[in-house]
C-alpha atoms as a printed R data frame, in Angstrom:
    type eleno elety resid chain resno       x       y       z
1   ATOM     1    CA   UNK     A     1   0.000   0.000   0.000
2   ATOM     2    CA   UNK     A     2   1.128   3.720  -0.621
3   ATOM     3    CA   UNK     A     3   1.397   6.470   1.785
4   ATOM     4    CA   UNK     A     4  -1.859   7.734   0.491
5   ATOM     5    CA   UNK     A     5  -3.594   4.985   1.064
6   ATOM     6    CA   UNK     A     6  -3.186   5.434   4.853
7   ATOM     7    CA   UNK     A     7  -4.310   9.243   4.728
8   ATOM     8    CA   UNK     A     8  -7.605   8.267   6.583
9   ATOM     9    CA   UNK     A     9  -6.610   5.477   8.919
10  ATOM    10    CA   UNK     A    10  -5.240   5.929  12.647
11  ATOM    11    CA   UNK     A    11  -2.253   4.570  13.831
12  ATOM    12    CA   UNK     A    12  -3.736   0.995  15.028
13  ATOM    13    CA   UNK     A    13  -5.407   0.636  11.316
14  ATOM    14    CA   UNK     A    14  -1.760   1.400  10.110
15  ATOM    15    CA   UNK     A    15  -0.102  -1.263  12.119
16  ATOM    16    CA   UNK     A    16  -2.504  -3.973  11.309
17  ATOM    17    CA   UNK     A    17  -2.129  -3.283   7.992
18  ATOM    18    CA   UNK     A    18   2.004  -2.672   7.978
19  ATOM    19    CA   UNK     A    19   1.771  -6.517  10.115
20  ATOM    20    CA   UNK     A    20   0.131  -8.118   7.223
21  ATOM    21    CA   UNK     A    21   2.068  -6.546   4.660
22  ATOM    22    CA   UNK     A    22   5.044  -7.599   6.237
23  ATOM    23    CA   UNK     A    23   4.082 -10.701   7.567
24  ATOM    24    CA   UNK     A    24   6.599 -13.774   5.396
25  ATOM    25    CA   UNK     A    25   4.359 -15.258   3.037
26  ATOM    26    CA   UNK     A    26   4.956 -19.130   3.895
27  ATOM    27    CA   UNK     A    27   2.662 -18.223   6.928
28  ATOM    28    CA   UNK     A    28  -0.382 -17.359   4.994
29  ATOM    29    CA   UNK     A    29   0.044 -20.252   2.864
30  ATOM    30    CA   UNK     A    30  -1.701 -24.094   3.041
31  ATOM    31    CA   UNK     A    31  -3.900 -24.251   6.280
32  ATOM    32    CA   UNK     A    32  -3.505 -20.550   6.925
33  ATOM    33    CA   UNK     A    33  -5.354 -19.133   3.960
34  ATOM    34    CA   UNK     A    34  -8.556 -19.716   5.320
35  ATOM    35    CA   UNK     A    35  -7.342 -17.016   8.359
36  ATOM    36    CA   UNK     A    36  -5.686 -14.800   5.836
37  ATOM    37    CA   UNK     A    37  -9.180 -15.004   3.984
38  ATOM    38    CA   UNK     A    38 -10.720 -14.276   7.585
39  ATOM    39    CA   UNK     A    39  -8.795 -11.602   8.519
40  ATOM    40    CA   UNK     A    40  -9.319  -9.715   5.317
41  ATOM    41    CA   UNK     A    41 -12.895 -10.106   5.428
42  ATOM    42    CA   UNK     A    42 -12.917  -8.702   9.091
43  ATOM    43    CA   UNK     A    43 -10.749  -5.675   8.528
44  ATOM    44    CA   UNK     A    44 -12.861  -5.025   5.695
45  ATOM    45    CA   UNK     A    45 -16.192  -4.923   7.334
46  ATOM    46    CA   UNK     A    46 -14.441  -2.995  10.233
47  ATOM    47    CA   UNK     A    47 -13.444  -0.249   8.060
48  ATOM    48    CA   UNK     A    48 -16.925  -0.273   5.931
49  ATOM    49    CA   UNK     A    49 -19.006  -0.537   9.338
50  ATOM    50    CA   UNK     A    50 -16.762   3.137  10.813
51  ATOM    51    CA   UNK     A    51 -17.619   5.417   7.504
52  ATOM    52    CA   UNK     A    52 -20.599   6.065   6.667
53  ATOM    53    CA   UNK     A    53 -21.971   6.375   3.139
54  ATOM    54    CA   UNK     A    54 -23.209   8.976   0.971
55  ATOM    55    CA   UNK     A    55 -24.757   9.219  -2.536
56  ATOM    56    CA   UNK     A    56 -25.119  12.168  -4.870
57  ATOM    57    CA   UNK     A    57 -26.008  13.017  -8.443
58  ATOM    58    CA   UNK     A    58 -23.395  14.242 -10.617
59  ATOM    59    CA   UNK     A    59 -22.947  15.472 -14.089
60  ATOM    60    CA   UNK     A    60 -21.618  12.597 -15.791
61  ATOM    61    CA   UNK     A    61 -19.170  15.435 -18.001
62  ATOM    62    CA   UNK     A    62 -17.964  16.801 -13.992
63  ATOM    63    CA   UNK     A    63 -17.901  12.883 -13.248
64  ATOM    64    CA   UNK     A    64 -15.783  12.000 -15.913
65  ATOM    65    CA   UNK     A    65 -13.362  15.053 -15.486
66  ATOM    66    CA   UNK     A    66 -13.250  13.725 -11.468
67  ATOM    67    CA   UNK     A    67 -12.128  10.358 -13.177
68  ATOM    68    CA   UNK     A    68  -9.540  11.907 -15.333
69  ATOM    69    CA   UNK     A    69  -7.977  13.898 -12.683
70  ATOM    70    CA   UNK     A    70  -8.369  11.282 -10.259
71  ATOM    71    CA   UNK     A    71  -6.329   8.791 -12.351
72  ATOM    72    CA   UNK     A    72  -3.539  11.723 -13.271
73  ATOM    73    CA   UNK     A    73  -3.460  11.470  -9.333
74  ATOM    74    CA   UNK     A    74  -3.311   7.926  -8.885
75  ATOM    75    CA   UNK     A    75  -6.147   7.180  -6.696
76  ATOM    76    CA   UNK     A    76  -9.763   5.906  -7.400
77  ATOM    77    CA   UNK     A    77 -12.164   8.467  -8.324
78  ATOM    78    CA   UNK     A    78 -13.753   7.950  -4.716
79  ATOM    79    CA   UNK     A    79 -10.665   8.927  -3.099
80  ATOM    80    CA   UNK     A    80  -9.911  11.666  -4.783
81  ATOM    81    CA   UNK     A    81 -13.054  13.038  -4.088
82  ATOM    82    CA   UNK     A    82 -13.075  12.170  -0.249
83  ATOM    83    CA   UNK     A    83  -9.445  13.855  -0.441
84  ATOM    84    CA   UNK     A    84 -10.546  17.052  -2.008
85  ATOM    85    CA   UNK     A    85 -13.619  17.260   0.091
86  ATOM    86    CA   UNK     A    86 -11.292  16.814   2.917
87  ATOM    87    CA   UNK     A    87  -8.737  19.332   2.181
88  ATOM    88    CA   UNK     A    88 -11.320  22.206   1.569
89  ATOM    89    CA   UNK     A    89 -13.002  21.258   5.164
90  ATOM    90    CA   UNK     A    90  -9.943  21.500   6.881
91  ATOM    91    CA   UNK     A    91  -8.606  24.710   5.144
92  ATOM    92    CA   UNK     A    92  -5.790  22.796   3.303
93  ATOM    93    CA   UNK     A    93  -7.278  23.625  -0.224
94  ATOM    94    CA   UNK     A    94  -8.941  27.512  -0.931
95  ATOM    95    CA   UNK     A    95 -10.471  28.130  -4.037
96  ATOM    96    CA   UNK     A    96  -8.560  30.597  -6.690
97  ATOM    97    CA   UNK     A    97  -9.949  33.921  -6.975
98  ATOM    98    CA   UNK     A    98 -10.830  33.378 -10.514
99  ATOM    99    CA   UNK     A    99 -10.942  37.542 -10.993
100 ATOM   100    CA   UNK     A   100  -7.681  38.124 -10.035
101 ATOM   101    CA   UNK     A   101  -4.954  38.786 -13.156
């Protein structure tokens, strides 16, 4: 996983993640996939069960612009929107005064 991919995880999401990364791969093999398989599945509902969801209607020519930047960014389309939503909450991102020069 990249560095962005832990932008919205805390530290104790991090390390479980970092363990199984890093975890030799002979011990997830033979009788152990089945807990591999397990412990994937519960992380997953973990992190689906803490965010909640939300739906809106888009413009599918904004959408696909979203998609094209997204990709030029290397994330999923979701992300990058979650990101950017993000930043302008928290003051990282300000909108350009469009008037100015």
């Amino acid at each position: 996983m990249s560095d962005q991919d832990f932008v919205y995880m805390d530290e104790e999401e991090k390390e479980l993640i970092d363990s199984i990364e890093n975890t030799p791969i002979d011990q997830f093999k033979a009788g152990s996939q089945d807990v591999r398989k397990r412990i994937e599945h519960e992380a997953r509902e973990y992190q689906r069960t803490r965010e909640p969801k939300m739906n809106i209607r888009i413009n599918q020519a904004e959408l696909d612009r979203i998609k094209e930047r997204a990709e030029r960014e290397g994330l999923r389309y979701q992300t990058f929107v979650k990101s950017v939503l993000h930043k302008y909450l928290t003051g990282q991102l300000v909108e350009a005064d469009r008037r100015a020069g």
